[in-house]
SEMIVO-839628 format. One line per field, with one value per atom (N, C-alpha, C): residue in one letter; x negated, y, z. Coordinates in steps of 0.1 Angstrom, whole numbers. Each point is the difference from the previous one (the first is absolute). Example, Ala and Ser with C-alpha at 12.3 -4.5 7.8 and 13.67 -1.06 7.14 Angstrom:
% SEMIVO-839628
resn	[A	A	A	S	S	S]
east	[-132	9	-9	4	-9	8]
north	[-57	12	12	11	11	11]
up	[78	0	0	-7	0	8]
END
This chain:
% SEMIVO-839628
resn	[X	X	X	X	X	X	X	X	X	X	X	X	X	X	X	X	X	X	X	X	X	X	X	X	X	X	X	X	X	X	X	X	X	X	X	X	X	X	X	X	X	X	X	X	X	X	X	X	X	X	X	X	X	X	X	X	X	X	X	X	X	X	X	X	X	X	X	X	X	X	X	X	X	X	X	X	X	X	X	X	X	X	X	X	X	X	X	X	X	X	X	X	X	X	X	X	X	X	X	X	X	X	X	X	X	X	X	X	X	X	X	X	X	X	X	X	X	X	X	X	X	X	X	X	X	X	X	X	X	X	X	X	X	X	X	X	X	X	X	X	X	X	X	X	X	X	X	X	X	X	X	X	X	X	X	X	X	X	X	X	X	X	X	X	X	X	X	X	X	X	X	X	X	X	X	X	X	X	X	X	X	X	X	X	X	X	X	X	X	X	X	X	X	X	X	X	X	X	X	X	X	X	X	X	X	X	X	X	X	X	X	X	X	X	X	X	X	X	X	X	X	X	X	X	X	X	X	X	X	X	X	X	X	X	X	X	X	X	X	X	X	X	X	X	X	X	X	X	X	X	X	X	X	X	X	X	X	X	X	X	X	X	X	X	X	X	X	X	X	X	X	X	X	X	X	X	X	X	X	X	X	X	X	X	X	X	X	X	X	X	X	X	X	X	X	X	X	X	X	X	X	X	X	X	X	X	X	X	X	X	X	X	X	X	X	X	X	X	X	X	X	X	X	X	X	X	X	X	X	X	X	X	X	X	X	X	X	X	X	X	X	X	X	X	X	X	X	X	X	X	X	X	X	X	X	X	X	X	X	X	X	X	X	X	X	X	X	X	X	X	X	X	X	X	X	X	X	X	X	X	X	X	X	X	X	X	X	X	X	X	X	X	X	X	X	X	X	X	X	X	X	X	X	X	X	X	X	X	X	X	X	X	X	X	X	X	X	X	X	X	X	X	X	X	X	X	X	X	X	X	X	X	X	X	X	X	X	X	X	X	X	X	X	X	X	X	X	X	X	X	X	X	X	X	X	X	X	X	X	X	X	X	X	X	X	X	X	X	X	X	X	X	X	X	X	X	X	X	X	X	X	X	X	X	X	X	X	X	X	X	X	X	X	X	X	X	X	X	X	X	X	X	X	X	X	X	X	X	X	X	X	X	X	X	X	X	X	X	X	X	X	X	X	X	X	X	X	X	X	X	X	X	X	X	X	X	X	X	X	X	X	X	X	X	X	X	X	X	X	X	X	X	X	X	X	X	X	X	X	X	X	X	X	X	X	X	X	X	X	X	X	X	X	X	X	X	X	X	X	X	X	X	X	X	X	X	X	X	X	X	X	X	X	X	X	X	X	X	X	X	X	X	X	X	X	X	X	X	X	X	X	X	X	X	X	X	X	X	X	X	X	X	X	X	X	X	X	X	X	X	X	X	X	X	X	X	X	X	X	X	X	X	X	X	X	X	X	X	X	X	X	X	X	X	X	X	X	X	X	X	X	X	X	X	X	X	X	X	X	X	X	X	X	X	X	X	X	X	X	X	X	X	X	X	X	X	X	X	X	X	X	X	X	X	X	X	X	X	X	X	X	X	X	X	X	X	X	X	X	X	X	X	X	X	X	X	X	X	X	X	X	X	X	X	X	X	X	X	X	X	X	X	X	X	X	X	X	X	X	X	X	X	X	X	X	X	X	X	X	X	X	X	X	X	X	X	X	X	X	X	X	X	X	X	X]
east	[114	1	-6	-7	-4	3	13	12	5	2	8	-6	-22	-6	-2	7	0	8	16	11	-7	-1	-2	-8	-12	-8	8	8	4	15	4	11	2	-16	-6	5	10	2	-12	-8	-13	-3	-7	-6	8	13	13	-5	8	-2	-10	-14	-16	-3	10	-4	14	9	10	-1	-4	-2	-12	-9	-8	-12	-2	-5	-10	-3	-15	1	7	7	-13	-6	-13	0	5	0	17	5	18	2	8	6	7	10	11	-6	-10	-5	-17	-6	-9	-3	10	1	-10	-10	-8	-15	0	-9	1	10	4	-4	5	1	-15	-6	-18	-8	1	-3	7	7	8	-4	-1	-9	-12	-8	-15	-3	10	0	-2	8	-2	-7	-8	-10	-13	-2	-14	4	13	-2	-5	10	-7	-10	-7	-7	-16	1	-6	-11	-12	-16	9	-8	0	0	-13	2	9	7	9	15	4	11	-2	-16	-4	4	3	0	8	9	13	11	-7	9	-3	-11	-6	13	1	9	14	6	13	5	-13	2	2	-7	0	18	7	15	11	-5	6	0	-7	-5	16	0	16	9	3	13	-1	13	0	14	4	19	-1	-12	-3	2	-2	1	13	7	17	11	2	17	7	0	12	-4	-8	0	7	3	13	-16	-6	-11	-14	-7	-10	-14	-7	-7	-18	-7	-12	-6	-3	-5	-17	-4	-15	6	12	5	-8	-2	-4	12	9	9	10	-1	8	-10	-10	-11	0	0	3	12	14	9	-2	-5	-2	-4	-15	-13	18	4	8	10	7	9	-9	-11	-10	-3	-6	-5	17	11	11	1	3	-3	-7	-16	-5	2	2	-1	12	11	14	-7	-8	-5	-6	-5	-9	5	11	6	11	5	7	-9	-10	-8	-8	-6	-7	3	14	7	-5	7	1	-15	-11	-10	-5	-11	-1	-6	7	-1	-15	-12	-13	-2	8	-3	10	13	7	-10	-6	-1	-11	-10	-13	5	15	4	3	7	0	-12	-11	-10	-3	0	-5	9	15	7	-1	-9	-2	-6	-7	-6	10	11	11	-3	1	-1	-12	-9	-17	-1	5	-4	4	12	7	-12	6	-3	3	4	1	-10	-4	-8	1	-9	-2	11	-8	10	15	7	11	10	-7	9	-1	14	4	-8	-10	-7	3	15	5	15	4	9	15	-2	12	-4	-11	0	5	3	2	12	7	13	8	-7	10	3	-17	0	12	-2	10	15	0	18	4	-13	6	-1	-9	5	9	4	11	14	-2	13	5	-18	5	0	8	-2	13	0	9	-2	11	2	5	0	10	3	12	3	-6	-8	-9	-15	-8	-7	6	11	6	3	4	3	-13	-10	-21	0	4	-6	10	9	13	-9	-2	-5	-18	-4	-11	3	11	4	6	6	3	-10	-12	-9	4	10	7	-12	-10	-12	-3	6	0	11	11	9	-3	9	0	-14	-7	-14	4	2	8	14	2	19	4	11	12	-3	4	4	-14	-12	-15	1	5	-5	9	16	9	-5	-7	-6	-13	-5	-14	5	13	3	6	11	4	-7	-12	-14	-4	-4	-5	8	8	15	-1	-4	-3	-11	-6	-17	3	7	-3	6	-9	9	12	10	14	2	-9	1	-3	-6	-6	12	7	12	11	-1	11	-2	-10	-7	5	-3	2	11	15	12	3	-10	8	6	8	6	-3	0	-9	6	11	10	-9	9	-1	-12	10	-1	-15	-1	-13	-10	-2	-12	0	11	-1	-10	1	-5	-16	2	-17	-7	4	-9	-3	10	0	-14	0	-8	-14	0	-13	-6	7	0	-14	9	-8	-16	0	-8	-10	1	-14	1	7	-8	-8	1	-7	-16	2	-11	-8	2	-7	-5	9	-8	-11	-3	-12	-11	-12	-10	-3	-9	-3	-7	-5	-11	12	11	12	4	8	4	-6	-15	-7	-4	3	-6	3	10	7	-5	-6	-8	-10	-11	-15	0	10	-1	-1	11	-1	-14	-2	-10	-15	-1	-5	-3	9	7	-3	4	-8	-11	-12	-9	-7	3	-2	5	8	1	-10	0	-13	-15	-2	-15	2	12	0	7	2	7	15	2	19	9	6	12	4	6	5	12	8	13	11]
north	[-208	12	12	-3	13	8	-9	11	10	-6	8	13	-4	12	10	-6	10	11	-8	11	9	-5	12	7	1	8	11	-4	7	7	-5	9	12	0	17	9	8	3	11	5	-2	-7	-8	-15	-6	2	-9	5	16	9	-5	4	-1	-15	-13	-10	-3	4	-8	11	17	3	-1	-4	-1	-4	11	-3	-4	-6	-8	-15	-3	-11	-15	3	-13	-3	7	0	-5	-3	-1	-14	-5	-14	-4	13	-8	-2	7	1	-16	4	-10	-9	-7	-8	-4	-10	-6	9	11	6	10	3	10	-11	-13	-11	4	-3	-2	7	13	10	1	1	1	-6	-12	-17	5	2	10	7	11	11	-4	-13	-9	0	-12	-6	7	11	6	8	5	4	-7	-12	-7	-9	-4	-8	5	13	3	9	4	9	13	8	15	8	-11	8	-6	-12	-7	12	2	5	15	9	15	-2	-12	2	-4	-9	-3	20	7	11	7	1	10	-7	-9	-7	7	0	1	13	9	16	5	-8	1	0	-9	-1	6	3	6	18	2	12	3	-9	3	0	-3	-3	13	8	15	7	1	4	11	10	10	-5	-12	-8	-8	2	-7	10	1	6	-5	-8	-9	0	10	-4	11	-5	11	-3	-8	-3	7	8	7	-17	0	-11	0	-5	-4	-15	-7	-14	-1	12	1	6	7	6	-10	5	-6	-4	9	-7	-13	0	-12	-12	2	-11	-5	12	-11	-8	13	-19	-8	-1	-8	-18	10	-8	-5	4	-4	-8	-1	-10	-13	4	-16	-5	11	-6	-8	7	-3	-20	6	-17	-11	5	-9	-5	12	-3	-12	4	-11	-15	-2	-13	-4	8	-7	-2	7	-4	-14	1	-12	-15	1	-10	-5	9	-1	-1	9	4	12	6	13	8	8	2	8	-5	2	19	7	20	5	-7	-1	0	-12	-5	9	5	6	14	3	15	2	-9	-3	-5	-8	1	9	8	13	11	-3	10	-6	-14	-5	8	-5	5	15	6	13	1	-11	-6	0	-6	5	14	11	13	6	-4	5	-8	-12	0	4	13	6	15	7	13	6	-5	4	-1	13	1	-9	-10	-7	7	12	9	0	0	3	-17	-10	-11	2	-4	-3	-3	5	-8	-8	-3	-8	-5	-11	-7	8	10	10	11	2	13	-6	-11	-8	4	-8	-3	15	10	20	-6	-1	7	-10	-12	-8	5	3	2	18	7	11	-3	-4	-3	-7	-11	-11	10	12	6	7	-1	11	-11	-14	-7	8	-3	3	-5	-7	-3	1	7	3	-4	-1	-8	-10	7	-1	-10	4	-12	-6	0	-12	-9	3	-9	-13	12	-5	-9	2	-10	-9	-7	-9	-5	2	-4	-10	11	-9	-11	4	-16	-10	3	-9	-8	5	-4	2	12	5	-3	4	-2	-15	-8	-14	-6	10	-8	-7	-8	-9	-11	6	-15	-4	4	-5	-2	-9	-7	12	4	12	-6	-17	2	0	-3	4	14	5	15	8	-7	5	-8	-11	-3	13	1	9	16	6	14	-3	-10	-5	-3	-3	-4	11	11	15	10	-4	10	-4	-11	-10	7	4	5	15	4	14	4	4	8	9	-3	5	17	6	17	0	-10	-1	-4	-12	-5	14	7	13	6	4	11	-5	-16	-6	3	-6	5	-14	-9	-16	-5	-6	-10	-11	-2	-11	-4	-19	-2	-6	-5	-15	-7	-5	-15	2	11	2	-2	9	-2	-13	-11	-12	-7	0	-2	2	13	8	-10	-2	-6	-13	-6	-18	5	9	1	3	10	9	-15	-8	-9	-9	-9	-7	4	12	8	0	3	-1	-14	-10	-17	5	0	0	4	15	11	-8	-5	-6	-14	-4	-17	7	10	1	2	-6	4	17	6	15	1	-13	1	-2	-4	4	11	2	20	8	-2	16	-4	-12	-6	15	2	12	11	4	15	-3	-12	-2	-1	-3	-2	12	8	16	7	-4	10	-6	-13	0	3	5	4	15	7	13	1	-8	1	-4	-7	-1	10	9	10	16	-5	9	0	-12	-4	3	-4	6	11	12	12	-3	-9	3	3	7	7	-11	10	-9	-1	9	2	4]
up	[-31	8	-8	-10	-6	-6	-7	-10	13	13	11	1	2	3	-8	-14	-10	3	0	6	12	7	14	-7	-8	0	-10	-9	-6	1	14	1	9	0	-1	-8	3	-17	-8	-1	-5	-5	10	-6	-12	7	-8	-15	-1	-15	-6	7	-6	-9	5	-4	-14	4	-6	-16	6	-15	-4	5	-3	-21	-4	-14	-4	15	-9	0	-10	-3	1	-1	3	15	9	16	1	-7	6	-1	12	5	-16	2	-13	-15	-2	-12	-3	7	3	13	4	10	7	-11	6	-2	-9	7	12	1	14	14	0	11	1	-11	2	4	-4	9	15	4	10	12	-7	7	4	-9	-7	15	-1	8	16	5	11	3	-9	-2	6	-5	0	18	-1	12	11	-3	14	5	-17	0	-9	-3	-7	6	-6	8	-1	6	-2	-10	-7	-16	-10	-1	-6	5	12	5	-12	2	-8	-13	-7	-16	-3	9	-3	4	8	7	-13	-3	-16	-9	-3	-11	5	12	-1	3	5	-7	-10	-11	-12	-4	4	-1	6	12	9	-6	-6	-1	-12	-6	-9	2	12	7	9	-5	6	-5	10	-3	-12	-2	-7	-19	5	-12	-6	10	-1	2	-13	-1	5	4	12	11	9	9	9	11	15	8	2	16	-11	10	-5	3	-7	7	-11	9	-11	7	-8	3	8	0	7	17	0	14	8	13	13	5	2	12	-11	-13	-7	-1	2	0	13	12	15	3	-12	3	-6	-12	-8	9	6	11	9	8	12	-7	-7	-11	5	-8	-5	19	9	10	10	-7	11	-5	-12	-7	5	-5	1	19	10	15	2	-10	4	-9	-9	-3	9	8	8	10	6	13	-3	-14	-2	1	-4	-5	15	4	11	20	-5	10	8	12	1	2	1	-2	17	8	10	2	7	-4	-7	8	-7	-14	-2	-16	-9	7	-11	1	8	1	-10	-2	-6	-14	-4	-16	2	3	-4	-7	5	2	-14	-4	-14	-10	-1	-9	0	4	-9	-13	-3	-16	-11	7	-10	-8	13	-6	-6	2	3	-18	0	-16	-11	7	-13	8	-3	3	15	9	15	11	4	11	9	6	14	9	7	8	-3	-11	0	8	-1	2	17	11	8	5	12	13	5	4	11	-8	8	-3	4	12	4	-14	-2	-10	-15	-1	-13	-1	9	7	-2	7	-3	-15	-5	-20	-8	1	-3	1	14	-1	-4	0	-4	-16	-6	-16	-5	8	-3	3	5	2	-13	-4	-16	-14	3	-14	-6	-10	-9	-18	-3	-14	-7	-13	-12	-11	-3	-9	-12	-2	-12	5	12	8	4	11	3	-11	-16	-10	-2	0	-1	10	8	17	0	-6	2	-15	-9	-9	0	11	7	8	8	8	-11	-8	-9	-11	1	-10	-13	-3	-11	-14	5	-15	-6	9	-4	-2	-4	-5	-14	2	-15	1	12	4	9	13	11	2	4	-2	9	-2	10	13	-2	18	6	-6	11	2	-14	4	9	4	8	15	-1	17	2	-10	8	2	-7	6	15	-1	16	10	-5	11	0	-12	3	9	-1	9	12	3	14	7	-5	3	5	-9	2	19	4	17	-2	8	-3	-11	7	-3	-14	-4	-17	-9	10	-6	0	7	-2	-8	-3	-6	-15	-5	-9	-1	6	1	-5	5	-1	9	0	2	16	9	4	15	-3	10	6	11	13	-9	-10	-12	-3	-7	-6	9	13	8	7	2	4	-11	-14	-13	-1	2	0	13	8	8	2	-7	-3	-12	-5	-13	1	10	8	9	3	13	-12	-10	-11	-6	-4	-6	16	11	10	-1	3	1	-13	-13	-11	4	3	3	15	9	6	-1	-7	-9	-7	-7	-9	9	-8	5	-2	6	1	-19	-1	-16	-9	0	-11	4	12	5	-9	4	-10	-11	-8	-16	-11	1	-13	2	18	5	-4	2	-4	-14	-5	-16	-5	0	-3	4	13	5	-11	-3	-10	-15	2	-18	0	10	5	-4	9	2	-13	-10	-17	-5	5	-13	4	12	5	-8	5	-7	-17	-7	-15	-1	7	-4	-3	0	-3	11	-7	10	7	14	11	1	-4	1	-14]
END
């Protein structure tokens, strides 16, 4: 599901531009795979699991990056945008919180108004550990619900990210390590994920056949996710979050 929350977040077209031209080539999916995943993971990690001052040095680190990503900077770009913006960092935060709320309603089942209203109030960490005010994230589950669909009205994708984000669901950077057909089940499973309006915006594809598919698929993947114990679930989050917290103690970069 996380290639999916990639797309949404980026078929902002902003977001989209800001990432896919993006020139700081040590931060890009296609370029450095498995350092991009790590941070990314990283970035999770600390949010949700991480102190106050772990969350401060990891936000110091990704201003530092964020600070180059600036349409001012791209001769290609049509969307005016900067990667420090507030309002591209609260979708960014609402992407990750819509996600992560559908893992948990799949896995756990439907979430009683209390508890959704109170994850809510958490997933503002999403935002708060990039650069976004507390204040700016949704109070309420109805105030989510406006921001959501008035942004979702403004996706849009052009030619050129749509190319980037089909290449993300493809695991395009791993061709020639990964066999075609894994990498043609996990864009079909990413295209599965995405909420219909994402699939338009994409301009894919998506019958009867497929969604009968996706959910024999989605169906497997929760028996999986609720066989584990909760101490495998977050093994790869505590791992990172410890690997953080070593490059802390020795000055090395976090991102």
């Amino acid at each position: 599901m996380g290639a999916a929350n990639v797309i949404m977040q980026l078929s902002n077209p902003a977001v989209g531009q800001g990432v896919a031209h993006s020139r700081v080539r040590s931060g890009r999916l296609d370029v450095h795979p498995i350092k991009r995943t790590r941070t990314t993971l990283s970035y999770l990690a600390v949010a949700v699991l991480g102190t106050p001052d772990e969350r401060r040095a990891y936000r110091r680190a990704v201003t530092r990056q964020h600070a180059q990503v600036r349409s001012d900077r791209d001769p290609r770009a049509t969307e005016e945008y900067s990667a420090l913006w507030v309002d591209l960092q609260k979708w960014v935060a609402a992407c990750l919180f819509v996600g992560s709320r559908d893992v948990l309603d799949l896995v756990e089942g439907p979430q009683s108004a209390e508890v959704a209203e109170r994850f809510l109030l958490e997933g503002r960490v999403f935002g708060t550990t990039l650069q976004m005010p507390p204040a700016v994230w949704p109070g309420s589950l109805v105030a989510f619900d406006a921001y959501w669909n008035a942004e979702t009205a403004k996706l849009r994708v052009d030619d050129e990210v749509r190319s980037y984000l089909l290449d993300v669901a493809r695991l395009g950077f791993a061709a020639g390590v990964l066999p075609e057909r894994m990498r043609a089940w996990h864009q079909r499973l990413t295209i599965g994920f995405l909420p219909p309006e994402f699939r338009r915006a994409l301009r894919v594809r998506w019958t009867d056949k497929d969604e009968e598919w996706f959910v024999r698929q989605r169906a497997r993947l929760v028996r999986v996710e609720r066989a584990l114990p909760l101490a495998a679930s977050s093994l790869v989050y505590r791992l990172l979050l410890a690997d953080v917290r070593r490059r802390i103690r020795r000055g090395q970069p976090l991102v």
